[in-house]
C-alpha positions in Angstrom: 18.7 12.3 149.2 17.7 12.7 145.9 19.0 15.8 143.5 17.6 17.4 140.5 18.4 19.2 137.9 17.2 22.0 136.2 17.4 22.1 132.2 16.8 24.8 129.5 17.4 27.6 131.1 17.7 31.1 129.1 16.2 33.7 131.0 19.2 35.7 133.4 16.2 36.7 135.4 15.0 32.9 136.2 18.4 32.3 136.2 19.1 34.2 139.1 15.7 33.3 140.8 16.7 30.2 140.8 20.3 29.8 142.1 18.9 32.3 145.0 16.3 29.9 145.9 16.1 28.7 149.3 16.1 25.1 148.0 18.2 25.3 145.0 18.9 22.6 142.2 22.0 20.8 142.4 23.0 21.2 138.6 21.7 24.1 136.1 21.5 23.0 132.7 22.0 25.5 129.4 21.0 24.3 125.8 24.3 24.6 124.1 24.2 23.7 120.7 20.8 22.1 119.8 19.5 25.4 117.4 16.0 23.2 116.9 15.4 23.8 120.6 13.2 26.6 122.0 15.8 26.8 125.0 19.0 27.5 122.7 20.9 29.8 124.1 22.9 31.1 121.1 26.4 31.5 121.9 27.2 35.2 122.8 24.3 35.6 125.2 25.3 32.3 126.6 28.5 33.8 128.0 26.7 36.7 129.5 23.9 34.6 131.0 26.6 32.0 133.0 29.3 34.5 133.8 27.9 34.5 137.5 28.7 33.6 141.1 26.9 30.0 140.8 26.3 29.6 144.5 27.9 26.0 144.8 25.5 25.3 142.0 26.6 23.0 139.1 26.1 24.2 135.0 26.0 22.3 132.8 26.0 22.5 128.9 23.9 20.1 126.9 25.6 19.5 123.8 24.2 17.1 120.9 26.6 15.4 118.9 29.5 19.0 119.3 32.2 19.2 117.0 35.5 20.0 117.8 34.9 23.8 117.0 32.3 24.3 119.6 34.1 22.4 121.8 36.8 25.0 121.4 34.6 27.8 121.6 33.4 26.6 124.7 36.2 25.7 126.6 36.4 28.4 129.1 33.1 29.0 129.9 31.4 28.8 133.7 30.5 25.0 133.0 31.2 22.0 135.8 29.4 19.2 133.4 29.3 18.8 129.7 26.0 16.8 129.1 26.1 14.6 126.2 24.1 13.0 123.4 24.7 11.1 120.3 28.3 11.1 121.3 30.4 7.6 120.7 32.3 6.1 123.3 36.0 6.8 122.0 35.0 11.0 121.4 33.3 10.7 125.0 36.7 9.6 126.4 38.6 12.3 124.2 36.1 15.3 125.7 37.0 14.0 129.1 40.4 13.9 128.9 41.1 16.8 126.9 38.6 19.4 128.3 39.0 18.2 132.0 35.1 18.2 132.7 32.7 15.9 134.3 30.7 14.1 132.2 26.9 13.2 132.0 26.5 10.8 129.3 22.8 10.6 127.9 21.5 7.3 127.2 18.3 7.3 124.7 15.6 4.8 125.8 13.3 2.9 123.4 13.6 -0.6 124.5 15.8 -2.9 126.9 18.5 -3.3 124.8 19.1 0.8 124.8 19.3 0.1 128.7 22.3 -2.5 128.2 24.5 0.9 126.3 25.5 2.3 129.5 27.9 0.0 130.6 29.7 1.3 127.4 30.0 4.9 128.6 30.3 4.1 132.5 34.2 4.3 132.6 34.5 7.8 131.3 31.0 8.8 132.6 30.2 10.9 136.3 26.5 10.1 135.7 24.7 8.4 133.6 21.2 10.1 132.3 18.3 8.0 130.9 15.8 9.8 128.6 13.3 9.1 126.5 13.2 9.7 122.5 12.2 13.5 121.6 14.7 15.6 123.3 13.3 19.2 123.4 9.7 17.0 122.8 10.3 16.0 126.6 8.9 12.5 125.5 8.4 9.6 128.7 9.9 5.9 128.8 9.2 2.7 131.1 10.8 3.1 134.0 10.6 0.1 134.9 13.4 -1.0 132.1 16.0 0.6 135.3 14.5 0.2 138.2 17.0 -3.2 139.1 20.2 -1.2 137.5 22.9 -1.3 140.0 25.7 1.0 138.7 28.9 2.7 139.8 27.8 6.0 138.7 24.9 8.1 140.0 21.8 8.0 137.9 19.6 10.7 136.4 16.5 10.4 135.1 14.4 12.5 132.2 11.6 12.1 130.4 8.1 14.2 130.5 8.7 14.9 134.5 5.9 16.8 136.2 6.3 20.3 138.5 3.3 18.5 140.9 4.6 14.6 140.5 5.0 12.4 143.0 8.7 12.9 143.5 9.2 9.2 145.5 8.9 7.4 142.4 11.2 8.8 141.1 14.3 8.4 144.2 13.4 4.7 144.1 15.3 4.6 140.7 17.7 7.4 140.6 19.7 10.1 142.4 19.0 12.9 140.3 15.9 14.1 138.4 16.0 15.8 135.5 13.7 18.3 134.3 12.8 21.1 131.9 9.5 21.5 130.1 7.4 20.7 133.5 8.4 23.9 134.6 7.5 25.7 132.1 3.9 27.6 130.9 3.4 28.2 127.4 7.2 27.6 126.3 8.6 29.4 129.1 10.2 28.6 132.3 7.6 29.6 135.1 8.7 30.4 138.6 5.6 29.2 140.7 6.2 25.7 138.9 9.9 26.2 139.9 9.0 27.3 143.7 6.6 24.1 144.1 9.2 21.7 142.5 12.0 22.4 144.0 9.9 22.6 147.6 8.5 19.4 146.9 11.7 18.3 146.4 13.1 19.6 149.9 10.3 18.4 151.4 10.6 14.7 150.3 13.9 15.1 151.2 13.6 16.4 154.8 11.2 13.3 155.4 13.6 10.7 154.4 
């Protein structure tokens, strides 16, 4: 079985398509903090927009590099998973501990040696996310560079994912894809991309 998870989501009416999907996502995920994003979700509406019945399904809030402050203001919101980036090891410990969440620790990838920075995180980590460089830019890396990984810890992967790709490619390295602007058309989360995702998904699924 291989999961997926949904990212940048700001519309409560795609919101709410896609938690009563008849294959949902395992994990939503909300642009927290990251104003340069076009999926911010500035704070106020952001409580509106999660303060449903979730269905079993998992939020989570992407937060880059959060201060203390946000954490704060944050701490009582409808979120399973805080997703981070540009976080050091001993804060990553310290948001664990302290605001009792699971944790999906983002690892950037350029080269090999960015690979090598998980085993850092993995004590303190649920699941450990590989990107590529560009965040909102959605921007690809080798795959290759994880294919022989062999961690403790579930894997996600991201990275300028497709609504049409060929999903098996992707379960041969990870347990959970991760994906955002392949949904979308012209900026904005598009439900027919959604639909054939998440079928494809199901499907692949079914047949394994």
């Amino acid at each position: 079985m291989i999961e997926c998870k949904i990212c940048g989501v700001s519309d409560p009416v795609i919101l709410k398509k896609i938690i009563n999907h008849q294959n949902p996502p395992k994990f939503i995920g909300f642009i927290c903090n990251y104003i340069n994003s076009k999926r911010y979700v500035e704070f106020e509406k952001l409580k509106k927009l999660i303060n449903i019945n979730k269905n079993g399904i998992n939020f989570v809030a992407v937060l880059v590099n959060p201060d203390e402050n946000f954490l704060e203001k944050i701490k009582d919101l409808n979120f399973d998973y805080y997703q981070l980036y540009d976080v050091d090891v001993e804060l990553t410990k310290k948001i664990k501990e302290k605001y009792k969440k699971k944790i999906i620790t983002s690892i950037i990838i350029q080269d090999e040696s960015d690979v090598k920075k998980y085993f850092l995180y993995e004590k303190f980590s649920d699941i450990i996310l590989f990107d590529g460089k560009g965040y909102e830019k959605s921007i690809s890396f080798d795959h290759s560079l994880i294919k022989n990984l062999k961690l403790n810890k579930k894997i996600m992967i991201a990275g300028n994912i497709k609504f049409d790709d060929q999903l098996d490619k992707f379960s041969k390295i990870a347990d959970i894809i991760d994906i955002s602007g392949g949904l979308e058309t012209l900026g904005k989360k598009d439900i027919s991309k959604i639909n054939i995702f998440l079928n494809n998904l199901n499907k692949l699924n079914n047949e394994n």
